[in-house]
C-alpha positions in Angstrom: 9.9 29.6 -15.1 7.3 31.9 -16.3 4.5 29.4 -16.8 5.7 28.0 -13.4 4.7 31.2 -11.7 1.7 31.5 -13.4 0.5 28.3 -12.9 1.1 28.7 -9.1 -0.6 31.6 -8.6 -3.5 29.6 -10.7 -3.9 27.1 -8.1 -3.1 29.7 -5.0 -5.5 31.7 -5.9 -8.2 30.1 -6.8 -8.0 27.7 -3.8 -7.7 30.3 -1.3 -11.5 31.7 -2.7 -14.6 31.6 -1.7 -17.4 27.9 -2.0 -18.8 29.9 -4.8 -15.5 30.1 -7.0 -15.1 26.0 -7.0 -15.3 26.0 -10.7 -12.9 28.2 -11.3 -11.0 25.3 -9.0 -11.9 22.8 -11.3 -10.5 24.4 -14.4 -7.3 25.2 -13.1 -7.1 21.8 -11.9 -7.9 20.5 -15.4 -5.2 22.9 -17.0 -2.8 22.0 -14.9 -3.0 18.3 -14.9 -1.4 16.7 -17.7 1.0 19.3 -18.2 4.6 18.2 -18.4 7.5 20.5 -17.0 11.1 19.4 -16.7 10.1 15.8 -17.6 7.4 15.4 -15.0 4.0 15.5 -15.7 1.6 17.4 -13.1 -1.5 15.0 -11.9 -3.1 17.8 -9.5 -6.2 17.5 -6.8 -7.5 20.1 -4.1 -8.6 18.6 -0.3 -11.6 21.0 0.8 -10.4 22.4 4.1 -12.7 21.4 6.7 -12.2 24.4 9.1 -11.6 26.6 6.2 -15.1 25.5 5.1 -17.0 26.9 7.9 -15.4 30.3 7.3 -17.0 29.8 3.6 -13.6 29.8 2.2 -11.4 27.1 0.9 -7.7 26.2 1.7 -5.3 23.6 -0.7 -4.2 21.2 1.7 -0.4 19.3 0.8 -0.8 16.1 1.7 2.4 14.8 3.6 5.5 15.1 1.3 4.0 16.1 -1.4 6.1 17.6 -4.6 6.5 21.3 -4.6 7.9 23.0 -7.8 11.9 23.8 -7.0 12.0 22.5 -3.7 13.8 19.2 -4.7 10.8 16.8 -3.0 12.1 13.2 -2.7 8.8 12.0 -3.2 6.6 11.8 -6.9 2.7 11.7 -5.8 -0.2 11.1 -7.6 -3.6 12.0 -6.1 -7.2 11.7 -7.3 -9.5 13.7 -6.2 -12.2 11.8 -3.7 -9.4 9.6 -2.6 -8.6 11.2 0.4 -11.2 14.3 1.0 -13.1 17.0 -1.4 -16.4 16.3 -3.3 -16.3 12.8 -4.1 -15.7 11.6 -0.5 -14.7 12.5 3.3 -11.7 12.2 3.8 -10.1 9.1 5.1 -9.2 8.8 8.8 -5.1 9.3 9.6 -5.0 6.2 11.5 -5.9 4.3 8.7 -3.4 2.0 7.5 -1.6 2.4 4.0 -1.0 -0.4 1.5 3.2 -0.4 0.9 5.0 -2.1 -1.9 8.0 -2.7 -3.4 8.8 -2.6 -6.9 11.7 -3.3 -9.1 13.4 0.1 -10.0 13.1 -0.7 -13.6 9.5 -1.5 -13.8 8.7 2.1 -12.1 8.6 4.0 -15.3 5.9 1.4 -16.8 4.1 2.4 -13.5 4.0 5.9 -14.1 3.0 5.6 -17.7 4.2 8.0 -20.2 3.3 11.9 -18.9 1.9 10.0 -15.9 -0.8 8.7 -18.3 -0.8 4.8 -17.0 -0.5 5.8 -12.8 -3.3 8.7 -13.2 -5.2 5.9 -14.8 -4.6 3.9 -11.6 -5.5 6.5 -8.9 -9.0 7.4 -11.3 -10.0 3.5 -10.7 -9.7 2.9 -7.9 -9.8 6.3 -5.7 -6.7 6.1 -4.5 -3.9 8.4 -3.6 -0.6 7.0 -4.6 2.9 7.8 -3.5 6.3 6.6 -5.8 8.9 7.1 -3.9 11.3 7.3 -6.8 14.1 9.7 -5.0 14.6 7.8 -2.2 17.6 5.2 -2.1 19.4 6.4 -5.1 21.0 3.5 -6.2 18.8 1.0 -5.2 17.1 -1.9 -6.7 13.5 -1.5 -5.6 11.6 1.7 -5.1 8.6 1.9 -2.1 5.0 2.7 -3.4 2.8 3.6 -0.8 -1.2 3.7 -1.3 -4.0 5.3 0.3 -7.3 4.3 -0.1 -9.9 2.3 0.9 -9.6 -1.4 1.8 -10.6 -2.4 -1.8 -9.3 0.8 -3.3 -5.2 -0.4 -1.8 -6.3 -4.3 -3.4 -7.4 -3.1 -6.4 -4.5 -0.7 -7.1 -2.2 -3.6 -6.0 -3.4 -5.9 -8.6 -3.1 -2.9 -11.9 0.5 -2.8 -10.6 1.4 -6.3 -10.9 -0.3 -6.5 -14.0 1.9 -4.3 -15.0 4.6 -5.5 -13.6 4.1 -9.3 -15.1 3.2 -7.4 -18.6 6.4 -5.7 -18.4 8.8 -8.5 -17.7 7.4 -10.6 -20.1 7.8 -8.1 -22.8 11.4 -7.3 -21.6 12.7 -10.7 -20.3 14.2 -9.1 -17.4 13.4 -11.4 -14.9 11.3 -14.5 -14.6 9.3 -13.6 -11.7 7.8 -10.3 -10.2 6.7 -11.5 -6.6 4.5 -9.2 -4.6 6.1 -7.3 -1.7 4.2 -5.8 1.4 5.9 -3.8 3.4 4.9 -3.9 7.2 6.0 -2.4 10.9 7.7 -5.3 12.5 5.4 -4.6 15.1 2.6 -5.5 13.6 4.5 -8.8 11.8 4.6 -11.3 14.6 0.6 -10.9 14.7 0.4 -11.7 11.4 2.5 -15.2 11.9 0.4 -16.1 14.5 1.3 -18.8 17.2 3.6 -21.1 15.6 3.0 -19.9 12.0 -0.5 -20.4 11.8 -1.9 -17.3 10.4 1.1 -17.3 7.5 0.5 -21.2 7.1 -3.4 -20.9 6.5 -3.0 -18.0 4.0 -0.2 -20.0 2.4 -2.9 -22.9 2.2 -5.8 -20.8 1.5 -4.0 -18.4 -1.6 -1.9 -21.0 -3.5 1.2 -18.8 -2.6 4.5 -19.0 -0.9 5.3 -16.5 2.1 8.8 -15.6 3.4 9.5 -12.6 5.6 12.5 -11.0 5.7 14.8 -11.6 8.8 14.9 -9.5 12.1 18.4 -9.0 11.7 17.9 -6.8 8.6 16.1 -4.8 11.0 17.7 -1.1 12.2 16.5 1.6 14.8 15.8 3.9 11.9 13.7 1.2 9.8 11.6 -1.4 11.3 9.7 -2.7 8.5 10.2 -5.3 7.3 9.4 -7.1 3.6 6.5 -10.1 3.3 7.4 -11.8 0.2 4.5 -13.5 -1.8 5.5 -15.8 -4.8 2.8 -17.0 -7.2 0.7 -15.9 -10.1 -0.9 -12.0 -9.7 -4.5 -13.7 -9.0 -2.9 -15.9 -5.9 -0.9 -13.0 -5.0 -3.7 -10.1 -4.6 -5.8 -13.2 -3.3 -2.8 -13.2 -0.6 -2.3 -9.4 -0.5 -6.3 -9.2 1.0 -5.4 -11.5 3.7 -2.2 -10.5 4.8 -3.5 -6.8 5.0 -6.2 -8.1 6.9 -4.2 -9.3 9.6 -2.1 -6.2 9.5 -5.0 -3.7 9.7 -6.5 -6.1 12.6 -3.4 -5.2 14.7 -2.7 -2.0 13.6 -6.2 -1.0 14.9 -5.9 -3.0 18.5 -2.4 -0.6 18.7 -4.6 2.2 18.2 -6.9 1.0 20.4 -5.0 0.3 23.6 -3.0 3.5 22.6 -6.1 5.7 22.8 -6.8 3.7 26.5 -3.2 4.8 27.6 -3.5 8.4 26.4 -5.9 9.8 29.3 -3.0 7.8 31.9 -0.3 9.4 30.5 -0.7 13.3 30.3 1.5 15.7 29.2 2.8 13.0 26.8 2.7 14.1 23.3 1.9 10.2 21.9 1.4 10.8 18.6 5.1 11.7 18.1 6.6 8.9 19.4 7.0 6.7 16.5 7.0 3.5 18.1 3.8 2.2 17.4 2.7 0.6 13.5 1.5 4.1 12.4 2.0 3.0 9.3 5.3 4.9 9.0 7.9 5.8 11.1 9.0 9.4 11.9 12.1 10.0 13.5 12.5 13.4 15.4 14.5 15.9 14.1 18.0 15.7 14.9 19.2 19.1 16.0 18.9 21.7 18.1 21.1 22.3 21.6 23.1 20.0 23.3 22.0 19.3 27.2 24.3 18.4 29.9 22.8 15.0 31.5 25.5 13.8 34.3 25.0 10.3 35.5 23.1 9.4 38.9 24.9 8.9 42.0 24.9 7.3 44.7 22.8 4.5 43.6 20.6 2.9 46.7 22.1 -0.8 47.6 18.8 -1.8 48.9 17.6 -1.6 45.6 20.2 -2.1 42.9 23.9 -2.3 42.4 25.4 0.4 44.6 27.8 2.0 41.7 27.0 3.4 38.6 29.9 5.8 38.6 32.6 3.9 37.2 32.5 1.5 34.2 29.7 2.4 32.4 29.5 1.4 28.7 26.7 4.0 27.1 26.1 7.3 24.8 28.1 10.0 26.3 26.3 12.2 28.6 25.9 15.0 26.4 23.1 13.3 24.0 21.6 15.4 20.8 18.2 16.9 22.5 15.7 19.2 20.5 15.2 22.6 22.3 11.7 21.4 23.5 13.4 18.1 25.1 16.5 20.1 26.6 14.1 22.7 28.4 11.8 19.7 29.8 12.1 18.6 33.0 14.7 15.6 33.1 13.7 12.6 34.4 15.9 9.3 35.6 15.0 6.0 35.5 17.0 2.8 36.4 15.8 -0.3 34.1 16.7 -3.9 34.9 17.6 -6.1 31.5 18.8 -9.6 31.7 22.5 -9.8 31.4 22.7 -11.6 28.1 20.7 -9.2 26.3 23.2 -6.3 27.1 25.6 -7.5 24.0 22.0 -6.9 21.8 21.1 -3.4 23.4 24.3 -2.1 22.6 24.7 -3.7 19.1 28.1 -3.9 17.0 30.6 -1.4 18.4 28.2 0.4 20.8 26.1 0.8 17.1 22.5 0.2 18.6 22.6 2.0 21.6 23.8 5.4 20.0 21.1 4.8 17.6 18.8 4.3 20.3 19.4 7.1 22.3 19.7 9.6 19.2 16.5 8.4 18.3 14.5 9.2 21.6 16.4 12.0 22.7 18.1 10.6 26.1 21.1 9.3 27.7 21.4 6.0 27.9 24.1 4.1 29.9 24.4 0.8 30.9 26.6 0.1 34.7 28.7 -2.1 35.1 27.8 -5.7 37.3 29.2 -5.9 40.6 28.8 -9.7 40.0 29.7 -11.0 37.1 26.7 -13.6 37.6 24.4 -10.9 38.0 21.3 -12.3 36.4 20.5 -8.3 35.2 21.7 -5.1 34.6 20.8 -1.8 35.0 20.2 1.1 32.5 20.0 4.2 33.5 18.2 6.5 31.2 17.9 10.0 31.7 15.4 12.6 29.7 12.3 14.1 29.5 8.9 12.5 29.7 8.8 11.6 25.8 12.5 10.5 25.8 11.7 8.3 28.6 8.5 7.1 26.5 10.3 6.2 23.4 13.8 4.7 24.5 12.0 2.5 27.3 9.7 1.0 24.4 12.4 0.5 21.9 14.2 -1.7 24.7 11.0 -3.3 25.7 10.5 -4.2 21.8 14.3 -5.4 21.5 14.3 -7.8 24.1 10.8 -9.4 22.6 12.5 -9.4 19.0 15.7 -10.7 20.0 13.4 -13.5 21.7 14.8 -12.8 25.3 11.8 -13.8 25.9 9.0 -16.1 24.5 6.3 -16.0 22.2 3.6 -16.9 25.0 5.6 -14.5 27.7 4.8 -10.7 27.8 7.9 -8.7 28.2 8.3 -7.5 32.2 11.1 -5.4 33.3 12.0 -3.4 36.8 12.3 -0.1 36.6 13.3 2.0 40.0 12.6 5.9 40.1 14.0 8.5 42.6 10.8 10.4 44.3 11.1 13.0 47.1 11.4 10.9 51.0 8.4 13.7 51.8 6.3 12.1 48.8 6.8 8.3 49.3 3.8 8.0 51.9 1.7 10.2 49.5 2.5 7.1 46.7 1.6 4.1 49.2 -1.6 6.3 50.8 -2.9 5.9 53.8 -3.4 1.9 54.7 -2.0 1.5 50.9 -4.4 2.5 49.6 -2.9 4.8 46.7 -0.6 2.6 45.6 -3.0 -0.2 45.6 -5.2 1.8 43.4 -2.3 2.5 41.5 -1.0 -1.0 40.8 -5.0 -1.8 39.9 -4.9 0.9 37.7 -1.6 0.0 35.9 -1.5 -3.5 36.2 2.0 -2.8 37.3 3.3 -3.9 40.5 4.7 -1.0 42.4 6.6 -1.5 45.8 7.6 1.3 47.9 10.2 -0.5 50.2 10.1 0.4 54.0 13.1 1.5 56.0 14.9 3.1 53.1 17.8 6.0 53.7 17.3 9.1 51.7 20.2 10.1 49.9 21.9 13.6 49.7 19.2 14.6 47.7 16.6 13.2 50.1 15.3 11.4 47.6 14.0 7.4 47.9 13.1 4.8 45.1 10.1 3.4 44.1 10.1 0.1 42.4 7.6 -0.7 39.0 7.3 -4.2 38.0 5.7 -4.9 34.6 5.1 -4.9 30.9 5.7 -2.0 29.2 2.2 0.3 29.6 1.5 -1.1 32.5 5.4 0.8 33.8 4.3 3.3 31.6 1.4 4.3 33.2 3.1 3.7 37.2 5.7 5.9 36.1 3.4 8.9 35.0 0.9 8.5 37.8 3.9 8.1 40.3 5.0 11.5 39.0 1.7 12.6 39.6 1.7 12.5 43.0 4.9 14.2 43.2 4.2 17.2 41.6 1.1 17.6 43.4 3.1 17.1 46.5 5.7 19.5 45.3 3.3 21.8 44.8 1.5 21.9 47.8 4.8 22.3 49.7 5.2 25.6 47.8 2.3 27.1 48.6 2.4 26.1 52.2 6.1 27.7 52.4 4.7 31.3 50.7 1.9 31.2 53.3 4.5 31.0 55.9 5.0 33.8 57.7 8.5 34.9 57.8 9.9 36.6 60.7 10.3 40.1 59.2 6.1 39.5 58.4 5.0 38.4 61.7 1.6 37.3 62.0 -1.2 39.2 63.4 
């Protein structure tokens, strides 16, 4: 444990000095890699801090699950310097897209080489920063590799793994094939097929290869990739792997795109934690902190919905896991209308989905039960803060598109009704309609604020959204909006009030 100490105090303090000292960087990087401790062999970089940099000193940066000595990482990495930042290149941008395989579990040691030899070889190559996730799975049959690099740089450490790969099973006779497999965001997958197949059946065409993708069903709320399956020899497959990534990278950055559009509509939202778009990964919030109380809305308007949602409700128990940020958030409700035969899909084998669901995004989720059993939808009632609302809303959206509730052609529309003060509702339509015609240009949503309505006990009215998911998205958020605004103004009217112990002069 000695030279364990020593070593880290090597890299902390050196890092931590001055531009002048980055020699002294370079050697203890040197010493260090190479080095074996507790059967592992160390492969070190540094990442030049860019904002440590203008202060003239210099920061190691851990790139995202890195190993640490004793802290039991579940991840091995291997990094080469220039890959992702320091002086051989700028660092790469986080929205970029990694490369993810899988690999048998018993070719991964021929990956990593003996003391790391044959994977450091790989990162050197081809500038790449290369994650093994050996830890992960315990048990199973093939091990994720996920690689960061450049667009030729993920290609060409593709190929020096399945040359590997092939190398290995011929020596060994394990198997008789080693087919390449991408892993992807399901999201990004149906892009990638193309209408009727198209894209998949050109590349198959194009490559010489043979593409399956795994099936929707293998699918869960805490995984949604899913596995692209390329059979052929390693030249057809990394002449696949460029294609296929292509497509993937293509949508990935549209997603970006349009997500960067929504950001300035939604605010107060923090987007990048949602983990519904193909980041790449996804991150699921941490499961813990208080518990919040949500009790289930009453009173439910029958101008605009079923009247009852008190009784027969089939859903996560009001009391949801929240964080401590999501519990001391303002809680919103929202009423969503699902076709009927999709509620058996929502709520999955013995309820299974839903609770998954709504631990996921942090919110209560029930669904009420018909007052007609030929109710052509039904209503889900979600109840959270603005990111719960965010994330649970889009995982439904997304369900009812993979379940194929509704077509390939047909963007996924849904109702959704929210409660807004009775003194606010002319505020949303605007005078001659003119707010919430701005609004529904704005959105592309159709918002309707219908007429006549009867505040309830909380004199409250609804607001009806009508659209695909960003579009409701972005109606909700404005729609809230207005109300604080309105909210707001009646609290400062009321303190300039006078009351009648302050009379006015």
């Amino acid at each position: 444990m000695g030279l364990k100490k020593r070593d880290d105090n090597i890299v902390r303090g050196n890092c931590r000095g001055r531009c002048s000292r980055l020699p002294r960087n370079l050697r203890a990087v040197e010493k260090l890699t190479g080095h074996s401790f507790e059967n592992h062999s160390f492969c070190v970089s540094y990442i030049l801090d860019e904002e440590a940099g203008r202060d003239g000193g210099v920061r190691p940066q851990v790139p995202r699950g890195a190993s640490k000595m004793g802290t039991g990482s579940r991840e091995q990495e291997f990094g080469q310097t220039g890959a992702m930042g320091g002086p051989q290149g700028p660092r790469h941008r986080q929205q970029e897209l990694p490369l993810r395989i899988l690999v048998p579990t018993q070719f991964v040691g021929a990956i990593i080489g003996k003391e790391g030899l044959t994977i450091k070889n790989i990162t050197k190559q081809t500038q790449s920063k290369v994650d093994i996730h050996r830890k992960e799975n315990a048990g199973a049959t093939e091990k994720a590799i996920t690689i960061h690099s450049s667009k030729e740089g993920c290609s060409q450490a593709c190929r020096m793994i399945l040359e590997i790969m092939e190398k290995e099973a011929n020596d060994t006779k394990i198997v008789d094939e080693v087919p390449l497999k991408i892993l992807a965001h399901n999201s990004l997958v149906g892009r990638l097929i193309g209408k009727e197949g198209r894209n998949l059946k050109k590349i198959e065409q194009d490559t010489g290869t043979k593409i399956t993708i795994s099936s929707l069903q293998d699918l869960t709320i805490y995984n949604q990739e899913r596995t692209i399956t390329v059979r052929g020899g390693v030249e057809e497959c990394c002449n696949a792997e460029v294609e296929i990534m292509k497509k993937l990278r293509e949508a990935h950055e549209n997603d970006v795109a349009s997500l960067n559009q929504q950001t300035n509509m939604m605010s107060g939202l923090n987007l990048s934690a949602l983990g519904i778009f193909s980041s790449g990964l996804s991150v699921l919030p941490p499961a813990s902190g208080v518990r919040g109380s949500l009790s289930a809305p009453a009173n439910y308007s029958p101008l605009l919905g079923p009247p009852s949602v008190l009784g027969g409700m089939y859903g996560v128990p009001s009391s949801g896991a929240l964080s401590l940020q999501q519990a001391t958030a303002e809680q919103e409700v929202v009423f969503l209308f699902i076709p009927t035969p999709a509620v058996g899909a929502l709520i999955g084998k013995k309820g299974q989905h839903i609770k998954e669901l709504a631990h996921y995004a942090g919110a209560s989720i029930k669904i009420a039960a018909p007052d007609n059993p030929d109710d052509p939808e039904r209503m889900v009632i979600i109840t959270g803060p603005p990111e719960a609302q965010f994330k649970a809303q889009g995982r439904i959206y997304g369900k009812l598109k993979e379940e194929n509730f509704f077509t390939a052609k047909e963007e996924v529309k849904l109702e959704a009704h929210i409660k807004v003060p009775s003194t606010a509702a002319g505020r949303v339509i605007g005078k001659g309609g003119k707010t919430v015609n701005e609004l529904q240009n704005l959105s592309s949503a159709e918002v309707i604020v219908p007429r006549d309505q009867t505040p309830d006990e909380n004199d409250e009215v609804f607001v009806k959204i009508i659209g695909h998911f960003f579009a409701s998205q972005t109606a909700q958020r404005k729609i809230r909006e207005i109300v604080q605004q309105v909210k707001q103004q009646e609290r400062k009217h009321q303190q300039t009030v006078p009351t009648p112990s302050q009379p006015s002069k």
